[in-house]
C-alpha positions in Angstrom: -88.8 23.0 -2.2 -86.1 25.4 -1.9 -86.4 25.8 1.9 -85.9 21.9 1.9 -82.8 22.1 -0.4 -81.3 24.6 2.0 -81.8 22.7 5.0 -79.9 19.5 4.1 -77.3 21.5 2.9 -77.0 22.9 6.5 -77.3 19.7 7.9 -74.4 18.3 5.6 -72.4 21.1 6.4 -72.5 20.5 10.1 -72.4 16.8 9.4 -69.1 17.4 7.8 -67.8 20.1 10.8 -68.4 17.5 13.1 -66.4 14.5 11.3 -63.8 16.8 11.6 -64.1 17.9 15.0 -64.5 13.9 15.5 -61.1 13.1 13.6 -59.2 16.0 15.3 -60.1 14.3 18.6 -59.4 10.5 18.0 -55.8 11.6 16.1 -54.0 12.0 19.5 -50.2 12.8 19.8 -47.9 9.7 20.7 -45.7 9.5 23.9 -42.3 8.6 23.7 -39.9 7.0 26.7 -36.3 6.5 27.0 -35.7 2.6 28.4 -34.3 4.0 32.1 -35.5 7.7 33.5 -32.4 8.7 34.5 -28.6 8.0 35.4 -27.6 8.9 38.5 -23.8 9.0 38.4 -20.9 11.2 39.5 -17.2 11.3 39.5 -15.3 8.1 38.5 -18.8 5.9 37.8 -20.0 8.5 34.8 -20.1 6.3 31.6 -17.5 6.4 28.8 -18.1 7.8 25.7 -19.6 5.0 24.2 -23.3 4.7 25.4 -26.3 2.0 24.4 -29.1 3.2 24.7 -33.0 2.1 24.4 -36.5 3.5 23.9 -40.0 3.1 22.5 -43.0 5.1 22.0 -46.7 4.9 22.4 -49.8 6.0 20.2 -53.8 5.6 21.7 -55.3 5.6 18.4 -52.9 4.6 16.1 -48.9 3.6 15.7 -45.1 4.6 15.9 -43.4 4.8 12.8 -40.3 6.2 13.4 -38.3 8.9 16.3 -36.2 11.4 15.8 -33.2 12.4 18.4 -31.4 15.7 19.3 -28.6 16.5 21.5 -29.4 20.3 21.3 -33.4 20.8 20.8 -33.3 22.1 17.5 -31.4 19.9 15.0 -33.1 16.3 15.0 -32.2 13.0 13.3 -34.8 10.3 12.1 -34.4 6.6 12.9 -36.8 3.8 12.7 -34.7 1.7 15.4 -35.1 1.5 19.4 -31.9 1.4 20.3 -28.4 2.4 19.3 -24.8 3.0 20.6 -23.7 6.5 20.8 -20.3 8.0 20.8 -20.3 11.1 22.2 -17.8 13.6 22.2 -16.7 15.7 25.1 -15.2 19.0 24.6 -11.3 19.8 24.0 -9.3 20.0 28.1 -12.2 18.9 29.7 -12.7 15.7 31.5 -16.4 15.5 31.8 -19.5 16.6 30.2 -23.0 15.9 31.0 -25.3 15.2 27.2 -28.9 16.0 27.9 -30.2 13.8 24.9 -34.3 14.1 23.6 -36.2 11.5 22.1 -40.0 11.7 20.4 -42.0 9.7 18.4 -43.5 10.0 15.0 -47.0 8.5 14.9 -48.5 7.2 11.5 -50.2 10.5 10.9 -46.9 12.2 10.6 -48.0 13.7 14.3 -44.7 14.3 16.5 -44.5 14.0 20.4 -44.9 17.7 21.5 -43.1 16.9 24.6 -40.0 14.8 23.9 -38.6 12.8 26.6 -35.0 13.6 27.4 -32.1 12.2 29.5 -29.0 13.5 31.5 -26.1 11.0 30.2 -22.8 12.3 33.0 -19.4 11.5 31.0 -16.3 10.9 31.6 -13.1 10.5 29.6 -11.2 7.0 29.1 -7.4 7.4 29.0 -6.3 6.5 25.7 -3.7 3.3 25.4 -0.3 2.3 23.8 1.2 -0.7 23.3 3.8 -2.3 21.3 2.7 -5.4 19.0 3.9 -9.0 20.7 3.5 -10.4 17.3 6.7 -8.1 16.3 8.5 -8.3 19.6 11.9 -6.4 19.5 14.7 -9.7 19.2 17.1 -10.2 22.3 20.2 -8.8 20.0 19.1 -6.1 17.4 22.1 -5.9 14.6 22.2 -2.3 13.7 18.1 -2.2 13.6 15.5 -2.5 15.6 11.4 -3.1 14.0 8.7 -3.2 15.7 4.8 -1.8 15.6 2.6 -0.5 17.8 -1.0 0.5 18.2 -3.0 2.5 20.2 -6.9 3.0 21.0 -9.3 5.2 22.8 -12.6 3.7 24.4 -13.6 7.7 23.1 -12.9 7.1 19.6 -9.3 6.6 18.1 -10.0 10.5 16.2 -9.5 11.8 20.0 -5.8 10.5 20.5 -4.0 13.7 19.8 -0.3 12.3 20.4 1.8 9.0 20.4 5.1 9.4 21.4 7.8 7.2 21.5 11.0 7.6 23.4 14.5 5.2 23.8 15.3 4.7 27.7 13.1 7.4 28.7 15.6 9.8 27.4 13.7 11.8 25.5 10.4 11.8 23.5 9.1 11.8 20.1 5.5 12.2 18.3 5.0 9.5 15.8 3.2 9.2 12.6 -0.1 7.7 13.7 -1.0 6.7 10.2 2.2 4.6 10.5 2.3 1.7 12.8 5.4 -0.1 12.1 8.9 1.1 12.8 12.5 0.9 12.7 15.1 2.6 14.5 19.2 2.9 13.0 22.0 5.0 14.8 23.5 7.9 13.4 26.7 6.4 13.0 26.6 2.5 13.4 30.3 2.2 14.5 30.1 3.7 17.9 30.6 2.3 21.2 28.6 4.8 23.5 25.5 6.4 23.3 24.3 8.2 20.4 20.8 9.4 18.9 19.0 6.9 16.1 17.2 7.6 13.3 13.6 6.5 12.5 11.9 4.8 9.6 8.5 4.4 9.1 7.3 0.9 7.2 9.5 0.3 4.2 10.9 3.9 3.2 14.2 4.3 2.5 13.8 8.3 3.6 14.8 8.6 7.4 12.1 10.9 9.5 13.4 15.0 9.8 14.3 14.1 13.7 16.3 11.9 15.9 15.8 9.6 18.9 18.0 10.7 21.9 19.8 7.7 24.1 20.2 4.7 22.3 22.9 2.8 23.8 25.5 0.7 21.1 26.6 -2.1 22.2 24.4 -2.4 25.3 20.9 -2.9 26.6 18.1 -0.9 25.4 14.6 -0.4 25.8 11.8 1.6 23.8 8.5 3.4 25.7 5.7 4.2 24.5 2.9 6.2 25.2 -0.9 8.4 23.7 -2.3 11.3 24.9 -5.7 12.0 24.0 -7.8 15.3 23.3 -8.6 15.9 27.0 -4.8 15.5 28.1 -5.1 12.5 29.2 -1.7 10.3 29.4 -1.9 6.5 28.8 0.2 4.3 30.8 3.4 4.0 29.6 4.7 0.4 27.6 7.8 -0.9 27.9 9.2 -2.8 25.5 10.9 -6.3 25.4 15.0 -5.5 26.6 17.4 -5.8 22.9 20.7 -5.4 22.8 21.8 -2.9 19.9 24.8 -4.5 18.2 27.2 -2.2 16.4 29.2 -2.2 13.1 32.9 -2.8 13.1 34.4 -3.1 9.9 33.3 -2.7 6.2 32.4 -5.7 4.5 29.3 -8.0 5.7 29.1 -11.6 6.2 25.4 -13.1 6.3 25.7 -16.8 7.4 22.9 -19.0 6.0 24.5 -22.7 6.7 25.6 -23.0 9.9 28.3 -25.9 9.3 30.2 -23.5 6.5 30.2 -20.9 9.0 34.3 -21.5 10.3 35.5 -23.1 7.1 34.3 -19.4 5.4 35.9 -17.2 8.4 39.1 -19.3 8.3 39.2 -18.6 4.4 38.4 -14.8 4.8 40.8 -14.9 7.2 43.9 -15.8 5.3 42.7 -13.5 2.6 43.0 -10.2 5.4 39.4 -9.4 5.0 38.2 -8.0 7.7 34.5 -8.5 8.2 31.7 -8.2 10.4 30.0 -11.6 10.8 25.9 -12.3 10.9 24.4 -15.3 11.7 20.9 -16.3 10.0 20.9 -20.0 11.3 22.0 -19.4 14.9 19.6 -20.8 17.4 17.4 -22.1 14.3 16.8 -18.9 13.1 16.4 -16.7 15.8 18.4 -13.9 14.3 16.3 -13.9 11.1 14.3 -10.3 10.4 10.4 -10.4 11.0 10.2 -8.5 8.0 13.0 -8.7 5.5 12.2 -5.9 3.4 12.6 -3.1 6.3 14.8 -4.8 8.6 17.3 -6.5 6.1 17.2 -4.2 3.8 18.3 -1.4 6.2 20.8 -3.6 7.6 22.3 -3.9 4.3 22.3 -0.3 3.6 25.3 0.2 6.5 27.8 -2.0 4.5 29.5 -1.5 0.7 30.1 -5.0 0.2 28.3 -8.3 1.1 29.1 -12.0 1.4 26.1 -13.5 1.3 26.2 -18.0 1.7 23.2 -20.3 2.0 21.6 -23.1 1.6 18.2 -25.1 0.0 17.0 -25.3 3.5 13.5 -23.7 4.6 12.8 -22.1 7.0 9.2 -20.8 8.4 9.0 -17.1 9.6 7.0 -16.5 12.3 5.2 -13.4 11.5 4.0 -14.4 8.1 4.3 -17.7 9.1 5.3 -18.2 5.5 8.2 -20.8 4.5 10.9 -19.8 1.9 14.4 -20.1 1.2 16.8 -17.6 3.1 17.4 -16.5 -0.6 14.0 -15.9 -1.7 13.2 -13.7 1.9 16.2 -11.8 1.4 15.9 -11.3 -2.9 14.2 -7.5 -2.3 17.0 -6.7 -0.1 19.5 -7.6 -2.2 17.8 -6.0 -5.4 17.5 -2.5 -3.5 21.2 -3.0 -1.9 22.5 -3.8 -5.5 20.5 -0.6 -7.3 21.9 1.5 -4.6 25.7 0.7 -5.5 26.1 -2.1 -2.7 28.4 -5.2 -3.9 28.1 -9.2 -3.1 29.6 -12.3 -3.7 26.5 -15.3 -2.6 27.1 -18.8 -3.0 24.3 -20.8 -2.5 22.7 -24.3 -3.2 19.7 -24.6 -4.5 17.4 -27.8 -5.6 16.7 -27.9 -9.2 12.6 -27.9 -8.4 13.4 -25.0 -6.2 10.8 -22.0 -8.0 13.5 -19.3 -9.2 11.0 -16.4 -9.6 11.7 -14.7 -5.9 15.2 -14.0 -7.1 15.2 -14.7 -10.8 16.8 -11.4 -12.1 17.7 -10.2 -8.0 20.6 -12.9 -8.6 22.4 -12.6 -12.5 20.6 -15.9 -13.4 17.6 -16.3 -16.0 16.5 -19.9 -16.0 17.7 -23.5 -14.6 19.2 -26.7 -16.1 16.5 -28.4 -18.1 17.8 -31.5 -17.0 17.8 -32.2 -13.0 21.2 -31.6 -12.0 21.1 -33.6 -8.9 22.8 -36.2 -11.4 25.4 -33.3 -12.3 29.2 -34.1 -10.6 32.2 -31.9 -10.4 34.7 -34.9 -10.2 37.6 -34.9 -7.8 40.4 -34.3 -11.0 37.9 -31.8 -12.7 37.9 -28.2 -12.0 35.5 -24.8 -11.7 37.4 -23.2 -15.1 37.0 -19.1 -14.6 36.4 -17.3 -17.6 38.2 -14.4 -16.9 42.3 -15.8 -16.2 43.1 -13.4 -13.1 41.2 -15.7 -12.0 41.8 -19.2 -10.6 40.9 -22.5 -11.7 39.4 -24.4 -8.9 38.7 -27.7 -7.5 37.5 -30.1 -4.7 39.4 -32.2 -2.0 36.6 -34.3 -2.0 37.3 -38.3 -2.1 35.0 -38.1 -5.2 33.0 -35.2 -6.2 30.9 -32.1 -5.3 27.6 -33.7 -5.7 25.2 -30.3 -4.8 25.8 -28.2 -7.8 23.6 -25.6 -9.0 23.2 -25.2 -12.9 21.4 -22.5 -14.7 21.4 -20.3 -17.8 21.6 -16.3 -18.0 20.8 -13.7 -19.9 23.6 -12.5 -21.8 22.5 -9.2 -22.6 23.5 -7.9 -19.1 25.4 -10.8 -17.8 28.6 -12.9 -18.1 29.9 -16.3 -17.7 32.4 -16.3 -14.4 32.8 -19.8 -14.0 32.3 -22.8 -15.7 32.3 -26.6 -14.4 33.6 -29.5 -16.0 31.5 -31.5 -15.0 30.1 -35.3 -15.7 26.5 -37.5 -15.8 26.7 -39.9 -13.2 23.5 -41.6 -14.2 25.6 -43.2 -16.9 27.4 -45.9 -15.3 30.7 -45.3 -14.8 32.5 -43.9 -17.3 31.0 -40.3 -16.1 30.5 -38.8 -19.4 30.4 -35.1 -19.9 26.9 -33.3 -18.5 25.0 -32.6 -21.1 23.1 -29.3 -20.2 24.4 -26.0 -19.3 27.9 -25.9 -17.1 27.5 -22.8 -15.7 28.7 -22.7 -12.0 28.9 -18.8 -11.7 27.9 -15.8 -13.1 28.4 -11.8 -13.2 27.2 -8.6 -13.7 27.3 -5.9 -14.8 28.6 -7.3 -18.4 32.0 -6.4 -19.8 32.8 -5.4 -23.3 35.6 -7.2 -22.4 36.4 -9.8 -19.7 40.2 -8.8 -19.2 39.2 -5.0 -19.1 39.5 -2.9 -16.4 36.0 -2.9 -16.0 34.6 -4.6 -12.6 31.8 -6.5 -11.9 29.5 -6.0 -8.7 27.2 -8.6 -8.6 28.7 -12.4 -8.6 27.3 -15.6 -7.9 27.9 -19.1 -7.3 25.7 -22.2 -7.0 27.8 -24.2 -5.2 29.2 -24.0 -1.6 32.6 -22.4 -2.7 34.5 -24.0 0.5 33.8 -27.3 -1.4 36.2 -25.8 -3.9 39.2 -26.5 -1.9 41.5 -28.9 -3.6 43.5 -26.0 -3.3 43.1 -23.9 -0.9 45.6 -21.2 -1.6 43.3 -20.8 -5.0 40.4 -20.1 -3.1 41.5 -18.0 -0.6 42.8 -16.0 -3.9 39.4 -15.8 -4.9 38.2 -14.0 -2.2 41.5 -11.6 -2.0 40.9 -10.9 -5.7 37.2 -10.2 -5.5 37.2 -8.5 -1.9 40.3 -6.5 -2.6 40.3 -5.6 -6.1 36.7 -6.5 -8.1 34.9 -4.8 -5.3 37.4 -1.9 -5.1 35.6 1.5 -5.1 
């Protein structure tokens, strides 16, 4: 009985030895194949960078459940796909490299291709590329700036452009920011007639960049080059932008001309008052002159002038890079607030309509709220008269046949501003005896607020809601106006 025992334990035993044996044998290694054997390719045909590439695997007695991939034999990374893109990299000053790449398969037993299957990929390196935005084209006159953007790429990857460098005529050349896409470009002193060097601004900072651009021509026509070099050395071809012309400063004071049909009757009244100004048209050519973007270009434009005279209009117009329509006031209200915070005076008189939103320039201009009643009804009559607060200055009125129809009315806030002018002014919805309006008068306003209106104190911030040229019933008044507040509010 025991001999018996002992035998079928034998026999089990071997039984069992031979399952293994069995199992070893039908658990075969998988094979693994790259889609193409190999890429035969030299000199200007090697591939860029950027490679897709296929594969699959096989498995006699079971299946694929993943690969793994190496570039150097010994470090290996797991996918489940059969195909990817690949960026390669190819070392520092060198213009080609050849990637021996190895693929193997993972069967369902965990079993790994003992002999992966590998592939010669020959490289080469794309030039990189420069170019400067159409969408922010440089204008056919630049006034004192110049904004643009710019962008570059690399079929190798964007992290191998090394260098972009920017240069004015071909002069000389700079290494830009490459974090920083959009700039501007101002010369060192905006007042001369020959070539001088320009500062740059990146975006909206107000801080200039530590170095200078060499050869920008005042007065003249200009153009700005751009180019990238990438990791290898490689040079892109060099952009060229549109031709400007870079317009200088002349004098001090800075007229911005927002309704075309105003623009003699305000020079002809400047003029007379021996203001000497240099003149900016916003409506020319239906808006041709207008900034791209009004906070960088507008503002910095501002910057180069101590006192403004700002006049516009209710009309909208649509800007072409935002494609957004607004009010010239409500493009140019960050300007203004930055120009005024920085010590910058201005005089605007503009229209508005009394469903115009006020919130763009609410608090940019010394106004708080509007007329609660619509003062499209409001007149200033031809015998009535814009009644100053302060007496040094004049009373005015219109040489209309009957009355200044397009009048602004709003409230302030009189903890920081004053009362300038007042309009006596009258309802024309009620027949017509014209009674007094009954809302707010308010035709002008000033800041900063006086602790006393005939002090010596002076205000640097004034507006008006009417077109002040309208105000010429008598025109020596108005052209006092301008002389008072031009040569002796605005005094430094």
């Amino acid at each position: 009985m025991q001999l018996r025992f002992s035998t079928f334990i034998i026999l089990a035993a071997l039984l069992i030895s031979a399952c293994k044996k069995e199992g070893d044998r039908f658990n075969q290694p998988p094979d693994t194949y790259f889609a193409i054997e190999s890429i035969n390719l030299s000199g200007d045909q090697r591939l860029n960078t950027i490679v897709r590439l296929t594969w699959y695997g096989t498995d006699p007695d079971g299946y694929i459940k993943g690969y793994e991939l190496s570039t150097n034999g010994s470090d290996w990374t797991y996918t489940t796909q059969q195909d990817s893109t690949f960026n390669f990299s190819i070392p520092v000053d060198s213009d080609t490299t050849d990637v021996e790449l190895q693929i193997r398969a993972i069967d369902n037993q965990n079993v790994k291709d003992p002999s992966p299957d590998k592939l010669i990929i020959p490289l080469k390196n794309t030039a990189p590329t420069a170019t400067f935005d159409q969408n922010l084209s440089l204008p056919d006159t630049a006034f004192l700036v110049a904004t643009t953007a710019w962008d570059a790429t690399d079929l190798d990857g964007e992290q191998t452009i090394t260098q972009v460098l920017l240069s004015i005529n071909g002069i000389d050349w700079v290494e830009l920011n490459q974090r920083e896409k959009t700039i501007s470009i101002l010369p060192t002193n905006p007042k001369a007639s020959d070539t001088v060097d320009a500062k740059l601004y990146y975006g909206t900072n107000n801080q200039t960049e530590p170095f200078l651009l060499k050869g920008l021509s005042m007065n003249d026509t200009n153009h700005l080059f751009i180019k990238s070099v990438d990791q290898a050395g490689v040079e892109s071809k060099i952009d060229t932008s549109t031709a400007f012309y870079m317009k200088g400063k002349i004098n001090d004071i800075l007229v911005i001309g927002g309704v075309s049909s105003a623009n003699n009757r305000y020079r002809n009244i400047l003029n007379s008052a021996n203001i000497d100004f240099d003149f900016f048209d916003l409506t020319y050519s239906n808006g041709i002159n207008q900034p791209n973007i009004w906070n960088i270009t507008f503002r910095l434009q501002l910057l180069q002038y101590g006192k403004l005279f700002f006049y516009s209009d209710e009309t909208g117009y649509t800007n072409p890079y935002t494609n957004v329509k607004q009010i010239l006031l409500e493009f140019a209200a960050s300007s203004l607030q930055e120009y005024a915070n920085l010590g910058g005076k201005y005089l605007i008189t503009s229209y508005f309509d009394h469903d115009q939103p006020i919130d763009g320039f609410r608090g940019v201009l010394p106004i708080q709220s509007l007329s609660t009643k619509n003062y499209a009804d409001a007149n200033l009559l031809k015998d009535s008269f814009a009644l100053p607060i302060d007496t040094n200055y004049p009373a005015l009125n219109t040489q209309k046949p009957v009355a200044i129809t397009k009048l602004g009315l709003f409230n302030i806030d009189t903890t920081d501003t004053d009362v300038f002018y007042t309009g006596q002014l009258s309802d024309r919805r009620v027949g017509r005896n014209y009674p007094p309006w009954p809302d707010t008068k308010i035709l002008a306003s000033a800041r900063p607020k006086k602790q006393n209106i005939n002090s010596n104190e002076r205000y640097n911030q004034i507006f008006f809601s009417v077109q002040l040229w309208e105000l010429n019933g008598d025109k020596t008044a108005l052209i006092n106006l301008f002389d008072r507040i031009f040569n002796t509010e605005f005094q430094e």
